[in-house]
N, C-alpha and C positions, 0 to 999 in steps of 0.2 A: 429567746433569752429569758431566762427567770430572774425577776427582779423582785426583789423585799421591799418595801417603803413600810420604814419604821416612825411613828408618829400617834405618842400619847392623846393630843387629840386633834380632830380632822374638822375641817370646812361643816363636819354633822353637829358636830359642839359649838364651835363659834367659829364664825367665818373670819379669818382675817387675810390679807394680801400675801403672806408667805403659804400659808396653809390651801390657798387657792392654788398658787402658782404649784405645788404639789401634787396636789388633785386633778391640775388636768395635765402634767406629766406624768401619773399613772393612766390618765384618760387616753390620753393620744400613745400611751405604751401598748394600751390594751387593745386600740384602737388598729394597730399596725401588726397584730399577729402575737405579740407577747405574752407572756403568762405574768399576772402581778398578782402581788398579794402583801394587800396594807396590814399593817400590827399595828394593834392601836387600841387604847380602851373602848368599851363597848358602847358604844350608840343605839344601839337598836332596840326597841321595847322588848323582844322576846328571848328566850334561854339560849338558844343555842350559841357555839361560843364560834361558829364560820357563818357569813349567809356571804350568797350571790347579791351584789348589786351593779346594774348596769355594766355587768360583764365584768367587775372587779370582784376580787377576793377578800371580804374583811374576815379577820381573827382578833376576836378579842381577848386580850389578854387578860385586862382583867374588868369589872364587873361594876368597882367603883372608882372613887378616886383618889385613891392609894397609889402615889407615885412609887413610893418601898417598893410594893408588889407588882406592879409595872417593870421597875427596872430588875427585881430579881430574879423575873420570868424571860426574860427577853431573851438572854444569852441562850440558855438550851432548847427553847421554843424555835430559833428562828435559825441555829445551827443545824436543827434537825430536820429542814427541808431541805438544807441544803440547797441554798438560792445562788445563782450563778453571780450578781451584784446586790447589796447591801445600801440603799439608799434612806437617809434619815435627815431629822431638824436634831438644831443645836436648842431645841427645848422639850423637856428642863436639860441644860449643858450634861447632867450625866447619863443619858441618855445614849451618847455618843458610845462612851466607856462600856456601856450596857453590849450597844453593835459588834465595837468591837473587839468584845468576849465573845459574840456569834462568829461575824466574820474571822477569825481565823482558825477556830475548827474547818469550818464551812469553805474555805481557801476563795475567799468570796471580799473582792477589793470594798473596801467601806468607803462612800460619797455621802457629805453632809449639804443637803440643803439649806444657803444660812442667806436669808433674804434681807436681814436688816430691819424687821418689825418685832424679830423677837425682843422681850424684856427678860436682857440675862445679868444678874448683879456679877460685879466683881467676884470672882471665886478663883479655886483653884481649879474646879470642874469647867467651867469656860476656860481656861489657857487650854487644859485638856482637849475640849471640844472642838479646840481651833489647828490642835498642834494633831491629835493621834489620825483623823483619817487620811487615807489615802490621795480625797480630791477635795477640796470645799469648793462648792459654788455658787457664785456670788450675782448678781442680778448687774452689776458695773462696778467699776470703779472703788466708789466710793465706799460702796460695799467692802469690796474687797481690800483694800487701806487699811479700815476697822480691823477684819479680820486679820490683818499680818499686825497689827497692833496687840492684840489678844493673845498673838504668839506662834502663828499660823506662819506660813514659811516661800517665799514666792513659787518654787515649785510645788505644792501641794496645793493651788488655790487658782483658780481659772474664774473666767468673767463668761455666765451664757446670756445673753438678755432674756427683757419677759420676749414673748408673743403675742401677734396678733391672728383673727380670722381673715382675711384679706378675703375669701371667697364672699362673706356677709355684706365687705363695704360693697362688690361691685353689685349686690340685687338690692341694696339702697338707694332710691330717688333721693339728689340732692333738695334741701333744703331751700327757702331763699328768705332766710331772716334775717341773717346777719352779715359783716363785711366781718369783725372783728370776733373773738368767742377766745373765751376763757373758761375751764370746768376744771373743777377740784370740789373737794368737802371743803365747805366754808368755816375753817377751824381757826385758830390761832395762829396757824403756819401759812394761810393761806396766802396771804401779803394781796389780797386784789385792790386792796386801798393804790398801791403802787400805779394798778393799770388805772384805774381812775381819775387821776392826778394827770396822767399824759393825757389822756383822751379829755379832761377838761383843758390841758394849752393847744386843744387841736378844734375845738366846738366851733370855731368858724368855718372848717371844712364839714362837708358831706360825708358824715359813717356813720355805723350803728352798729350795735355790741351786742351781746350776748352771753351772760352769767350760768353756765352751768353747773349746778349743785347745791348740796341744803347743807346745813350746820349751826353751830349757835353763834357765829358771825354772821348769821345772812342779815338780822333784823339793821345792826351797825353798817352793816355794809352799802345798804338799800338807803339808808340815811345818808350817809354821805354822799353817794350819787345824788340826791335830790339838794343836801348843801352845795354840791360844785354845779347846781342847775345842767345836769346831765340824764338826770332821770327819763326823762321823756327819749332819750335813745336807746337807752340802757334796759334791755328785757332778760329779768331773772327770773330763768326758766324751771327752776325749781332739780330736783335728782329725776333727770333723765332716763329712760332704759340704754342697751346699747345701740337697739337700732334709731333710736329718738336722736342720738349723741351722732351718732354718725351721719347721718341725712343733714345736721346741723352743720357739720366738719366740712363733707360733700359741697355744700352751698358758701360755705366762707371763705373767704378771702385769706384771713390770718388768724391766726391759733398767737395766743402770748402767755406766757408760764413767767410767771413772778414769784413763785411760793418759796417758803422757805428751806423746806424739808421736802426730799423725795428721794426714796431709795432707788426708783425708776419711775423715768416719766411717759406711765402707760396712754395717758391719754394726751399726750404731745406725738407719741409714737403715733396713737391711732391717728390723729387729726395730719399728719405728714402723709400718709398714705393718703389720708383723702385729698392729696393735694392743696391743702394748707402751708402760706409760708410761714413758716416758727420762728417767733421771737421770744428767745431766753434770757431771764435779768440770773446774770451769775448772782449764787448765794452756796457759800462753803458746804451747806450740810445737803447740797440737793445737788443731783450728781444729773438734770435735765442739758445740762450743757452738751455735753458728752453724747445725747443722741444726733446736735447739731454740727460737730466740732467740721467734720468730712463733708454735710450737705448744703451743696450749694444753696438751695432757695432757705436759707434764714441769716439771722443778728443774733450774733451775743451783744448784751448791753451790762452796763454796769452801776447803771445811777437811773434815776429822772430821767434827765436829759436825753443820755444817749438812748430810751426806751421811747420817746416823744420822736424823736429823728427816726429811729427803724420801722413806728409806725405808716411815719410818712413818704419816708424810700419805700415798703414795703406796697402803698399801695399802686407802685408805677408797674408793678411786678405784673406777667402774667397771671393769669387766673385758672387753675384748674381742678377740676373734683377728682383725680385719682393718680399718683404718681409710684407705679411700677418697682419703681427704685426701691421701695419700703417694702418689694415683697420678701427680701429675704429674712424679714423678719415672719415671718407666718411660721403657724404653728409646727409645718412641717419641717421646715426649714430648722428652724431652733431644737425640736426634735432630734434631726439629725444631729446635731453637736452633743446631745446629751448619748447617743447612741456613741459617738466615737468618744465621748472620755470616757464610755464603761467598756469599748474594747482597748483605747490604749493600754487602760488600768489593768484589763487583763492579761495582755500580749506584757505587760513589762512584769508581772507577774509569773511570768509562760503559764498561764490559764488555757491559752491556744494552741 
């Protein structure tokens, strides 16, 4: 299948969690026999306006960063390969509009990649971007809410989750630091103050923590832990790689998400595979619940209190470092799902 991925600018400009998630569903496309080929302004120091990377196809459309000339390229650039699906971000929202001016010369179903980290203001170009394509997909839920909010419509908008590598957690040696573990960017949404608070009305019991991640909370953070006289159990390990995070997952006991904001809770996913019980503090704009709602080994909590108690039912629980059940979340797996909404979208097209 020949797939387009349309996207102003890529994981080469600035990384962020949507544009990732992009990048390696052209990865694992190309990965599987596919032909891709990213449109995208140009990253690359030298002239030419295609190079090979890593068995991907970039085309640059344009040169700087001229959105105009971006969006007034795109329609006959991308009509003229004539790509079998039409896959894009809702940024900038007209973008969309831009595809689908390709997509139907091209008879080529347009999917919008809309993760929920874009910044799209108010416009009439986002109702757009929500209502004209064919599929929006949305990372969960809560995502997808947004989306039918925006104008977007329940048949035209499916939930794929992220992915994980599940083949990496099993040639990771567990850890043996912590019982408990927590990792996020220590930002303003991070709420770890929450976990803190239970695990000081628990300090008469036997456990130990573990803080994964950096940001301009950590210095506040580390404070407080050493005001509820918790510090000395309390090891903040500073921004992890993946296989550092996973050996950690491996070796723990429980994974706890308190944060406020999460459009998916990638690394609650990862720590449930490594056989982590998950405890989640419901908060409206963080859609982590929703990985637990079906698995048996975790707690939705909803205050303090009930976060203090699932700590402590949680530790009566077995203990394991890898649970199976989480593989249907791998990368191959979720693949497949992206692979059958660009043939439904074909076959109800008669593409087929």
């Amino acid at each position: 299948m020949r797939v387009a991925f349309v996207s102003e600018r890529t994981v080469f400009h600035e990384s962020t969690e949507g544009r990732e998630r992009l990048h390696r569903i052209a990865t694992n496309l190309d990965a599987r026999g596919h032909d891709v080929t990213v449109y995208c302004a140009q990253w690359w120091p030298d002239y030419p306006e295609t190079i090979e990377h890593e068995g991907i196809t970039y085309r640059g459309i344009t040169v700087s960063d001229s959105k105009a000339a971006f969006l007034a390229r795109i329609p006959w650039v991308v009509a003229l390969d004539r790509p079998d699906v039409i896959h894009t971000t809702p940024e900038p929202p007209a973008v969309v509009t831009a595809a689908k001016l390709a997509a139907v010369p091209a008879r080529a179903p347009l999917v919008v990649e809309w993760f929920g980290d874009e910044n799209l203001p108010d416009s009439r170009a986002r109702t757009y971007a929500a209502k004209l394509p064919d599929a929006v997909v949305t990372p969960s839920e809560l995502v997808r809410t947004t989306v039918r909010e925006h104008g977007a419509a329940a048949d035209n908008t499916r939930v794929i989750p992220e992915s994980i590598d599940t083949e990496l957690i099993d040639e990771v040696e567990p850890a043996e630091d912590a019982d408990i573990v927590y990792a996020r960017d220590l930002d303003a949404d991070a709420n770890v103050q929450t976990l803190l608070l239970a695990l000081a009305e628990l300090r008469r019991r036997d456990w130990s923590a573990t803080i994964i991640g950096d940001g301009p909370r950590r210095e506040e953070i580390e404070q407080q832990a050493a005001d509820l006289r918790i510090d000395d159990r309390v090891t903040f390990a500073g921004d992890l790689d993946r296989e550092e995070r996973l050996s950690v997952y491996r070796g723990a006991h429980t994974f706890v998400h308190t944060a406020f904001r999460e459009n998916f809770a990638t690394e609650l996913l990862w720590a449930l595979a490594c056989g982590c019980i998950g405890i989640v503090e419901y908060q409206a704009e963080s859609s982590a619940h929703e990985l637990i709602e079906t698995y048996r080994r975790s707690f939705r909590v909803t205050d303090d209190e009930e976060l203090t108690e699932a700590i402590r039912d949680a530790a009566g629980m077995e203990r394991l470092d890898r649970d199976p059940d989480m593989d249907r979340y791998d990368h191959e797996e979720v693949l497949d799902q992206y692979l059958d909404c660009y043939r439904d979208l074909r076959e109800e097209q008669g593409l087929f």
